[in-house]
mmCIF file as gemmi writes it, N, C-alpha and C atoms, coordinates in Angstrom:
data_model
loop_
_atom_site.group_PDB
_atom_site.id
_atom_site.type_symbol
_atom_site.label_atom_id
_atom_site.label_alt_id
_atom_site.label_comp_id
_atom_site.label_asym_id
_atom_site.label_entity_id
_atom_site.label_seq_id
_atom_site.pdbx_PDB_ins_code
_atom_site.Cartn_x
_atom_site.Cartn_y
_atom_site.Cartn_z
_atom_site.occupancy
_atom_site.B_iso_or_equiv
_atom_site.pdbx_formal_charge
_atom_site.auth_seq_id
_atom_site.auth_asym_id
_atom_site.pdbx_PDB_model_num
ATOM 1 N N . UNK Axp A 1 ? -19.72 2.733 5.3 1 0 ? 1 A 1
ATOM 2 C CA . UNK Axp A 1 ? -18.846 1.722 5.833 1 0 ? 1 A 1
ATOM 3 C C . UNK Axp A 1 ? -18.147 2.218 7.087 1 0 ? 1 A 1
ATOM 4 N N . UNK Axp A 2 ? -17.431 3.199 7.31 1 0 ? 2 A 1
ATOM 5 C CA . UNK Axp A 2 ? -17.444 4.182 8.326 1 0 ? 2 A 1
ATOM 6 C C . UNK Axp A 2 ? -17.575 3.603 9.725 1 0 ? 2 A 1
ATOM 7 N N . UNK Axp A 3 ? -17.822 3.928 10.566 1 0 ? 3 A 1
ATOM 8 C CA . UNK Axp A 3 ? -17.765 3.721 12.69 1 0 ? 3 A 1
ATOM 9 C C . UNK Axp A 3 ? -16.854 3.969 12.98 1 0 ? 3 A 1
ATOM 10 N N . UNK Axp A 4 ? -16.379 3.01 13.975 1 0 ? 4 A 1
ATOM 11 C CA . UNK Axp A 4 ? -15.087 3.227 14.767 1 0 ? 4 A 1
ATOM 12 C C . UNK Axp A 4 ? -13.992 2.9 14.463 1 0 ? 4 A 1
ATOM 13 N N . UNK Axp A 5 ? -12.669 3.948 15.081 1 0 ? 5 A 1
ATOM 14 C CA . UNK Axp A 5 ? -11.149 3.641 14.466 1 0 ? 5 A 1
ATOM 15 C C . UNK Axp A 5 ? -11.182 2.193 14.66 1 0 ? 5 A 1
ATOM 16 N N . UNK Axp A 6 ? -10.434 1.545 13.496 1 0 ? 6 A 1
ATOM 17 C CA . UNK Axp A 6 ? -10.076 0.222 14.133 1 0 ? 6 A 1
ATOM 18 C C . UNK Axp A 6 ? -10.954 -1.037 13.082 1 0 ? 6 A 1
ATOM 19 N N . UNK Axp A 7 ? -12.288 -0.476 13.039 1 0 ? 7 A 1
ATOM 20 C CA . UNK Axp A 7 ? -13.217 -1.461 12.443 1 0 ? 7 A 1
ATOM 21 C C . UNK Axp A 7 ? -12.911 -1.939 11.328 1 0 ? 7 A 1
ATOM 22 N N . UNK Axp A 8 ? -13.625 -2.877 11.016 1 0 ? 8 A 1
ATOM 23 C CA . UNK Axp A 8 ? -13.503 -3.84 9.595 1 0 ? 8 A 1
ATOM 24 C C . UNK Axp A 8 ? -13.329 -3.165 8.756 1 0 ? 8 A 1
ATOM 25 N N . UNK Axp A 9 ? -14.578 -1.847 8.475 1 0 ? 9 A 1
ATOM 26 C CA . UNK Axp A 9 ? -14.675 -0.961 7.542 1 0 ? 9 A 1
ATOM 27 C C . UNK Axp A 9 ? -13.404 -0.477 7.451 1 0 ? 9 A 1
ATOM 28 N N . UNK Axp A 10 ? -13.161 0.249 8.297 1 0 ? 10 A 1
ATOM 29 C CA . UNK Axp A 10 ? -11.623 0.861 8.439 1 0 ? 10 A 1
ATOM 30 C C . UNK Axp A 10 ? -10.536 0.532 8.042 1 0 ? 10 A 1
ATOM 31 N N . UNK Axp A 11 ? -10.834 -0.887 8.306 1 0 ? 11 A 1
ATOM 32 C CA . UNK Axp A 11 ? -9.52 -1.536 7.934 1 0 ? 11 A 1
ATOM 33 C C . UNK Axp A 11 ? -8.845 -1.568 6.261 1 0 ? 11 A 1
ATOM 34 N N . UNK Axp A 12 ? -10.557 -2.264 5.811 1 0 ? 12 A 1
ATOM 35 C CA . UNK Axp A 12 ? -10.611 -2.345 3.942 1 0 ? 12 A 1
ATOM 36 C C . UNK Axp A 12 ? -10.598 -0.88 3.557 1 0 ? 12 A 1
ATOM 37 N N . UNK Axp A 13 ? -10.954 0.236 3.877 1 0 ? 13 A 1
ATOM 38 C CA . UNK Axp A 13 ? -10.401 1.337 3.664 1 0 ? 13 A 1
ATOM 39 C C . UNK Axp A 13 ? -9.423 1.822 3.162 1 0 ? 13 A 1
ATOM 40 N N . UNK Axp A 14 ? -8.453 1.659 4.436 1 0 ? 14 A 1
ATOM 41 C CA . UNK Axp A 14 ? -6.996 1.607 4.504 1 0 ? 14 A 1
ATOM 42 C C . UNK Axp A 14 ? -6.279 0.809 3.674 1 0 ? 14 A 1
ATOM 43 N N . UNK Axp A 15 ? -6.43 -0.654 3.188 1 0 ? 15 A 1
ATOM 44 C CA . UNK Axp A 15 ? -5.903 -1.318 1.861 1 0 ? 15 A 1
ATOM 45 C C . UNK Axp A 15 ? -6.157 -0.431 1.273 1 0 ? 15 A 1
ATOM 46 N N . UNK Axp A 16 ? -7.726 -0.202 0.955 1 0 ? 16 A 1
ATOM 47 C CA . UNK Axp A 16 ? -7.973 -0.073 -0.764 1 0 ? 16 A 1
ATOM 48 C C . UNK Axp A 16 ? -7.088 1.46 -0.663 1 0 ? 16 A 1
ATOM 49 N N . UNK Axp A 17 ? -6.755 2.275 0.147 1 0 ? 17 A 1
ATOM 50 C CA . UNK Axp A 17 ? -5.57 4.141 0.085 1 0 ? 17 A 1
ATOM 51 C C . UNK Axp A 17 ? -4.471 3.499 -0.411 1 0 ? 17 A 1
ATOM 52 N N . UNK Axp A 18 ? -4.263 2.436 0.786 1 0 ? 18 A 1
ATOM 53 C CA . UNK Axp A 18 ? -2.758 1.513 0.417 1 0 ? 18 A 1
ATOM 54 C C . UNK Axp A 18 ? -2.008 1.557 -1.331 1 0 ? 18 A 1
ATOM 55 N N . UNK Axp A 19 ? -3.294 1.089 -2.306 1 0 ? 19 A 1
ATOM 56 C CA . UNK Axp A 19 ? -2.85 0.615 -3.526 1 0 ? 19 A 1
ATOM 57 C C . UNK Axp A 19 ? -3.459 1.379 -4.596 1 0 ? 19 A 1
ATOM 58 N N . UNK Axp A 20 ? -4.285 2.594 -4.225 1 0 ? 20 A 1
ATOM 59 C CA . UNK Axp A 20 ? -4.682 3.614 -4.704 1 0 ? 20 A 1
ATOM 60 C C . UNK Axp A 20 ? -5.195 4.871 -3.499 1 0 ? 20 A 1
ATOM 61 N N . UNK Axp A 21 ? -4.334 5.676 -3.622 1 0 ? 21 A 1
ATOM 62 C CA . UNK Axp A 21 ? -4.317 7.158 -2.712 1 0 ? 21 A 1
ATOM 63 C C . UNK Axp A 21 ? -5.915 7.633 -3.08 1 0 ? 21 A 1
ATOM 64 N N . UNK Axp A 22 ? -6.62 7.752 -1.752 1 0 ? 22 A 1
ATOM 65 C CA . UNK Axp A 22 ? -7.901 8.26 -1.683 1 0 ? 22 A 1
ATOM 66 C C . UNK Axp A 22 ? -8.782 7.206 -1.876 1 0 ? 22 A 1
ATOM 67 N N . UNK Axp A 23 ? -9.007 5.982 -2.535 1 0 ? 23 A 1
ATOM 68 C CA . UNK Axp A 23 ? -9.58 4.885 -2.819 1 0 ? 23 A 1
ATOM 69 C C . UNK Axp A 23 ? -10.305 4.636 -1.355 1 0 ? 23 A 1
ATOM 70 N N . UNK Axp A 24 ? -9.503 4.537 -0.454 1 0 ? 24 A 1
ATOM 71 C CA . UNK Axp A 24 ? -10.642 4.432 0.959 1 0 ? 24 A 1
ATOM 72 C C . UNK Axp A 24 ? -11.316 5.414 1.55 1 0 ? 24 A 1
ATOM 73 N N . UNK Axp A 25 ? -11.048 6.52 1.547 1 0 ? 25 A 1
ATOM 74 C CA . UNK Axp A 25 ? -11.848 7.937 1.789 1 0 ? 25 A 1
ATOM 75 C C . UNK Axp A 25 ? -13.32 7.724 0.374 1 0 ? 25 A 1
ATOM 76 N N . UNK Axp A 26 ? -12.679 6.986 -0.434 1 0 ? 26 A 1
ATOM 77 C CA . UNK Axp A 26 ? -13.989 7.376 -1.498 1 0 ? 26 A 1
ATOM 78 C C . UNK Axp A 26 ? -15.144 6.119 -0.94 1 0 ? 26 A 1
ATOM 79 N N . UNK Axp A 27 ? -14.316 5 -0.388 1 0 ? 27 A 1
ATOM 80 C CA . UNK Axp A 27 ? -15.349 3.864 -0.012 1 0 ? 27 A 1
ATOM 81 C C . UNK Axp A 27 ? -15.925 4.371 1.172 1 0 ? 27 A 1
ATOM 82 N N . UNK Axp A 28 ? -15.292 5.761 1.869 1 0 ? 28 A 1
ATOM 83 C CA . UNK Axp A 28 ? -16.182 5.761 3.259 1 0 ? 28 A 1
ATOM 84 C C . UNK Axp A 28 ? -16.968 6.673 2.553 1 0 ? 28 A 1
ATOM 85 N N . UNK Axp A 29 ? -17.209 7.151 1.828 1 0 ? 29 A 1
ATOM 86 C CA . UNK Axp A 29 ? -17.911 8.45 0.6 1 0 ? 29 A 1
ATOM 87 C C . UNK Axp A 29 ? -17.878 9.739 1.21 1 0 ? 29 A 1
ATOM 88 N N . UNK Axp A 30 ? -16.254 9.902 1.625 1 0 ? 30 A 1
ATOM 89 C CA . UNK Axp A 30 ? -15.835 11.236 1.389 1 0 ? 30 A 1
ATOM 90 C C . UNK Axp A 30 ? -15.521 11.225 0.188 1 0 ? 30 A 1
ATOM 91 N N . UNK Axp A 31 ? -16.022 11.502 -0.62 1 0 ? 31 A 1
ATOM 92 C CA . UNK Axp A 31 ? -15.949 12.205 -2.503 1 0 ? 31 A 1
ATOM 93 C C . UNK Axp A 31 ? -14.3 13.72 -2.065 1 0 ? 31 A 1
ATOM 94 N N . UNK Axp A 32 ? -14.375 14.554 -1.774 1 0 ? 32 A 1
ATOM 95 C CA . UNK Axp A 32 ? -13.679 15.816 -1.837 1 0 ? 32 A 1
ATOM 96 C C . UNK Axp A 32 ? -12.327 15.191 -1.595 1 0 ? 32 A 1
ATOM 97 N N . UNK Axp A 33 ? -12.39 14.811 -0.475 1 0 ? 33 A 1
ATOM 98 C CA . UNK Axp A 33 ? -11.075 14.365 0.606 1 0 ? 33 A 1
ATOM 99 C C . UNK Axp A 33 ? -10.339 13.264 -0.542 1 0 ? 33 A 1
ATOM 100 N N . UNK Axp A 34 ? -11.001 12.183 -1.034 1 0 ? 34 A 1
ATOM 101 C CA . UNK Axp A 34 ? -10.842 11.43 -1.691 1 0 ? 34 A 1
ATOM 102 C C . UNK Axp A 34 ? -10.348 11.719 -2.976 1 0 ? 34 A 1
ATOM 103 N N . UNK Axp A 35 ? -10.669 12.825 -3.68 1 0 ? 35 A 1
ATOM 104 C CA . UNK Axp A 35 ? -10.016 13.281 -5.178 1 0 ? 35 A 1
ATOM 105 C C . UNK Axp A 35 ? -8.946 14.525 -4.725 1 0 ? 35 A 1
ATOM 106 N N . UNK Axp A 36 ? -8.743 14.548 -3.489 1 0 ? 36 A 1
ATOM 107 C CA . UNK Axp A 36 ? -7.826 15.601 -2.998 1 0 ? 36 A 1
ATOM 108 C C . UNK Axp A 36 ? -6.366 14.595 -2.588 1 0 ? 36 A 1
ATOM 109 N N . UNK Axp A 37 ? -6.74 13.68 -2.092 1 0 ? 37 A 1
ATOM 110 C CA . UNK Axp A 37 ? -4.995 12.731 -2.255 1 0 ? 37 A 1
ATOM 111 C C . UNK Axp A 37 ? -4.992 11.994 -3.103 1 0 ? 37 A 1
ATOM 112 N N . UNK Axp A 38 ? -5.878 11.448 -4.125 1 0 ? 38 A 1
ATOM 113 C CA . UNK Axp A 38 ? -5.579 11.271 -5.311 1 0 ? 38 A 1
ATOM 114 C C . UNK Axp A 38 ? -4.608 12.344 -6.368 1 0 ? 38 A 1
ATOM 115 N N . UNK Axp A 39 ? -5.447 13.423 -6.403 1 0 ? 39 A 1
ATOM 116 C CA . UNK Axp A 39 ? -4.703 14.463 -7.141 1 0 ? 39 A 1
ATOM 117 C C . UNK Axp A 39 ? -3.357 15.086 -6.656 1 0 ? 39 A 1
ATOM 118 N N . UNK Axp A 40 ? -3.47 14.952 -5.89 1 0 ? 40 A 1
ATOM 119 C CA . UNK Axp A 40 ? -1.73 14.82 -4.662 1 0 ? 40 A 1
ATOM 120 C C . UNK Axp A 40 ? -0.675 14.268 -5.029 1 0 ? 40 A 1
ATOM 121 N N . UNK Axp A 41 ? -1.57 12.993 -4.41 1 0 ? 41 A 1
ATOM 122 C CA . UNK Axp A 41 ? -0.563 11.957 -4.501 1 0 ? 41 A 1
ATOM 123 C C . UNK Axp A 41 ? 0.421 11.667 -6.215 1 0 ? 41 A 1
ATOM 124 N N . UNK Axp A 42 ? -1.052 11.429 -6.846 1 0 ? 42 A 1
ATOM 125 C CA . UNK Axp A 42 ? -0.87 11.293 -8.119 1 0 ? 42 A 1
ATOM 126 C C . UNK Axp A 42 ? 0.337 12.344 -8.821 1 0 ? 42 A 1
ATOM 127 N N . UNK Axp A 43 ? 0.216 13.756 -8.621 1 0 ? 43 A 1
ATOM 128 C CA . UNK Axp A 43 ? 0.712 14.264 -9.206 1 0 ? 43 A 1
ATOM 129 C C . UNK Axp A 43 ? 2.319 14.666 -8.961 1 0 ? 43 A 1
ATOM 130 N N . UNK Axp A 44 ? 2.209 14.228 -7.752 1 0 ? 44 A 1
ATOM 131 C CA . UNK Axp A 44 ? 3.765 14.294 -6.871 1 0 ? 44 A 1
ATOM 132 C C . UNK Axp A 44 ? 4.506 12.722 -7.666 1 0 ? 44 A 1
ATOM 133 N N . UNK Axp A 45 ? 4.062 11.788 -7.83 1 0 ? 45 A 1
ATOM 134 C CA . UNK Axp A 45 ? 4.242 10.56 -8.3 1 0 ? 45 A 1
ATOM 135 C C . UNK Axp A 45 ? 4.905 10.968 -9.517 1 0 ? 45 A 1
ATOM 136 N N . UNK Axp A 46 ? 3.779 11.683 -10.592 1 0 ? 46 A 1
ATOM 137 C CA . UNK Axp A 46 ? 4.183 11.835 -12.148 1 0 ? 46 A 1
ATOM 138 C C . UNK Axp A 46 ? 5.521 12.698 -12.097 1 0 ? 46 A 1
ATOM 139 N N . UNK Axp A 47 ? 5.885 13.061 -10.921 1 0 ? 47 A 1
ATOM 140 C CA . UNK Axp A 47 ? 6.915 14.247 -11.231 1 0 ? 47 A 1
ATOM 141 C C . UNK Axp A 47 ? 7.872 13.614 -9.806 1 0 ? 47 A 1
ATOM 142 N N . UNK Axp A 48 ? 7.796 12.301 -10.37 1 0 ? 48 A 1
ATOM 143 C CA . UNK Axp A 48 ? 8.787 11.595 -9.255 1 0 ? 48 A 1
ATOM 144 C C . UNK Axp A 48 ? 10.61 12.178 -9.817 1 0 ? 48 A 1
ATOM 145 N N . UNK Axp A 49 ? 10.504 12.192 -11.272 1 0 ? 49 A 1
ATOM 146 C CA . UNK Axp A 49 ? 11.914 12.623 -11.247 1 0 ? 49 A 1
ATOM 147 C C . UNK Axp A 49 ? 12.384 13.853 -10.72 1 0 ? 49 A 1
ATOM 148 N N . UNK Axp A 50 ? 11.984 14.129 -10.413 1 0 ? 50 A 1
ATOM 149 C CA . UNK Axp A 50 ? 12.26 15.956 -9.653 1 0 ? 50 A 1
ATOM 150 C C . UNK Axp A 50 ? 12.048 15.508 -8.175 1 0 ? 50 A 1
ATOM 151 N N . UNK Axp A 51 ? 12.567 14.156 -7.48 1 0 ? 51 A 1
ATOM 152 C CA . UNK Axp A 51 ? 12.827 13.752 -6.518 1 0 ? 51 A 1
ATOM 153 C C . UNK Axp A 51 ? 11.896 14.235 -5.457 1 0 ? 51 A 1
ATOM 154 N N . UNK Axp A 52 ? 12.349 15.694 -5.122 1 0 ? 52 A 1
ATOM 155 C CA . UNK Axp A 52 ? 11.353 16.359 -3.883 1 0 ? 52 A 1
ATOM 156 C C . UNK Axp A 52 ? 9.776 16.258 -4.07 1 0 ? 52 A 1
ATOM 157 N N . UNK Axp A 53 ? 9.499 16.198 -4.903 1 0 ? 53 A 1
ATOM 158 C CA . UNK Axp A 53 ? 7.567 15.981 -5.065 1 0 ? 53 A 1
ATOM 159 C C . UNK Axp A 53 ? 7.015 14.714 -4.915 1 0 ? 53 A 1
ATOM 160 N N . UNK Axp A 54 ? 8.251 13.477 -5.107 1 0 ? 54 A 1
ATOM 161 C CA . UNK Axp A 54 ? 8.165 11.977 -5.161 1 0 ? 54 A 1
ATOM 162 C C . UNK Axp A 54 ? 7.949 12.408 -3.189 1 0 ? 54 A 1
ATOM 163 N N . UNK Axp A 55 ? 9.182 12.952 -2.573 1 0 ? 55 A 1
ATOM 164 C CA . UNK Axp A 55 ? 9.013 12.483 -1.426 1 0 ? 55 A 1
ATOM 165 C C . UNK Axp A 55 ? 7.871 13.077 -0.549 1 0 ? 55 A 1
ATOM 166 N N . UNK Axp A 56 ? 7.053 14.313 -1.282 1 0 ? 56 A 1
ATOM 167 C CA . UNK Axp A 56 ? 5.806 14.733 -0.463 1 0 ? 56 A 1
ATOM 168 C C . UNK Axp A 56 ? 4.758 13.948 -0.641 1 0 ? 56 A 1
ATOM 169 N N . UNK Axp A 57 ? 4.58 13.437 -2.22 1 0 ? 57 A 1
ATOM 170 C CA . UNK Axp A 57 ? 3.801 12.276 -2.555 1 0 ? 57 A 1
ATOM 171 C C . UNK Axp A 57 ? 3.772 11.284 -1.766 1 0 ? 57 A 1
ATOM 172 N N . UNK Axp A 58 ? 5.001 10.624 -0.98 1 0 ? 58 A 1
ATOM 173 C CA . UNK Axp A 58 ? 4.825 9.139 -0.216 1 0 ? 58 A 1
ATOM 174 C C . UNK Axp A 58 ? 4.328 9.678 1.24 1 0 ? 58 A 1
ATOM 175 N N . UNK Axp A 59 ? 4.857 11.105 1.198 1 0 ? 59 A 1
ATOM 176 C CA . UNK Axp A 59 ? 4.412 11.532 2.5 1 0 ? 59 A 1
ATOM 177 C C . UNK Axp A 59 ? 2.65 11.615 2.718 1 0 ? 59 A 1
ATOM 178 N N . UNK Axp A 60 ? 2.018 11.902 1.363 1 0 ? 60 A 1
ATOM 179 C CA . UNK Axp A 60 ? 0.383 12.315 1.344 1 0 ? 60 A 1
ATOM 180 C C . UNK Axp A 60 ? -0.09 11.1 1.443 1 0 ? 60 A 1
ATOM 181 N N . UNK Axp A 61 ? 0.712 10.384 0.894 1 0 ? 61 A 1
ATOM 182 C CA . UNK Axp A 61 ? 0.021 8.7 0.246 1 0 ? 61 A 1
ATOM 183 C C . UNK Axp A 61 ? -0.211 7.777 2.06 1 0 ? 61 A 1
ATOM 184 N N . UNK Axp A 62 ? 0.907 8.446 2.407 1 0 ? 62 A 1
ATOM 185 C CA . UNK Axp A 62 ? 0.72 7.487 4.405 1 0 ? 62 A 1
ATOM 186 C C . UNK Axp A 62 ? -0.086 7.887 4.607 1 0 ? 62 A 1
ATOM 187 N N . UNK Axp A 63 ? -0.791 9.809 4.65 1 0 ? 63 A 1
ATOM 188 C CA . UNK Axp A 63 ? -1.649 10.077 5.052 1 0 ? 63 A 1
ATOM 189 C C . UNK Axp A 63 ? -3.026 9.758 4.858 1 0 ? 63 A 1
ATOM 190 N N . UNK Axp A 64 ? -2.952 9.638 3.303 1 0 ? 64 A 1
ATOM 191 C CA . UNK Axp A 64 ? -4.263 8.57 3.19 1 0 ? 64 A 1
ATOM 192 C C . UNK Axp A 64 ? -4.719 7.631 3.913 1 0 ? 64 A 1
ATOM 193 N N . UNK Axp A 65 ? -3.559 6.799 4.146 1 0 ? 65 A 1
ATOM 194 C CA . UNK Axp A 65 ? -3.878 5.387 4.431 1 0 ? 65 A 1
ATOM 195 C C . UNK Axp A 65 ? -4.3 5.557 6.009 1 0 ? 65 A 1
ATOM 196 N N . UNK Axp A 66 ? -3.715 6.936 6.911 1 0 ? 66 A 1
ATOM 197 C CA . UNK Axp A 66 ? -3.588 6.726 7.742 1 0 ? 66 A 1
ATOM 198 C C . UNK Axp A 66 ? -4.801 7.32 8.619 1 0 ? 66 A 1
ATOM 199 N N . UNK Axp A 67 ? -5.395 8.278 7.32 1 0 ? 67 A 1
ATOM 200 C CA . UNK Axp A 67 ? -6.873 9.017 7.39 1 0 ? 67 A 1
ATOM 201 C C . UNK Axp A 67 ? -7.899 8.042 7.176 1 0 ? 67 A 1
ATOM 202 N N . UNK Axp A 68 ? -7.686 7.368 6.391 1 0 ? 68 A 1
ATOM 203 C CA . UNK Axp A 68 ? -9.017 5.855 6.162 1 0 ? 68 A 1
ATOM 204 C C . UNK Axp A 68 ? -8.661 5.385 7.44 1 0 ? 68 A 1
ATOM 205 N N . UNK Axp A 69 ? -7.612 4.617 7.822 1 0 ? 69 A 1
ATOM 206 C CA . UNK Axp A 69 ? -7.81 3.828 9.036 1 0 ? 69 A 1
ATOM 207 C C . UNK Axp A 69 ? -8.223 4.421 10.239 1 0 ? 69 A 1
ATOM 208 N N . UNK Axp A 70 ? -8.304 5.478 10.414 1 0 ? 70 A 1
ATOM 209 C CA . UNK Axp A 70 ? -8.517 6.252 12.354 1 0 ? 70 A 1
ATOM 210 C C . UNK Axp A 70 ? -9.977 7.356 11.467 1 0 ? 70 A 1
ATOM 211 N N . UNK Axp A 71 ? -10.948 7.06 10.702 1 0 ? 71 A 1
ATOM 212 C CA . UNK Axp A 71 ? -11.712 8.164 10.25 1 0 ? 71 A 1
ATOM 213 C C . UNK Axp A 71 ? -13.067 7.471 11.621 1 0 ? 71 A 1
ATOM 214 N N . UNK Axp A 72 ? -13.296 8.455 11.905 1 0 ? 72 A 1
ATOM 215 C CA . UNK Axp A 72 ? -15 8.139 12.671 1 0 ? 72 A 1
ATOM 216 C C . UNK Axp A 72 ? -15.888 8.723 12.187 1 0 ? 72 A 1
ATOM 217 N N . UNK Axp A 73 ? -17.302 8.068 11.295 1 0 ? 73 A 1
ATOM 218 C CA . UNK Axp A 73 ? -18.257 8.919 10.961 1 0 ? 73 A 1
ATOM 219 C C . UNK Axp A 73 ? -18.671 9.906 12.111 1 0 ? 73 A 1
């Protein structure tokens, strides 16, 4: 699904990180990258009460979104 920053692909990418971290890295089939801000994200989330890991979590979770949208095969 993959091409240029910006594209369609790119775009649905970027939702699908949006509402699950790594979800668009896995639709462009980066597999690694993709279970790497999942497991991030995710785990900074579960340990939201310990505040500081919540806020690296939202920090990984933009990066997702922000790695699906600008990725160029």
């Amino acid at each position: 699904m993959g091409g240029k920053q910006g594209s369609a692909g790119n775009v649905i990418a970027a939702l699908c990180s949006f509402f699950i971290p790594g979800l668009g890295q896995l639709v462009q089939g980066r597999i690694l990258r993709a279970l790497l801000f999942f497991v991030f994200c995710g785990t900074g989330y579960a340990l939201a009460f310990l505040v500081f890991p919540w806020i690296i979590a939202a920090i990984i979770h933009l990066w997702a979104i922000i790695d699906a949208a600008t990725y160029k095969s």
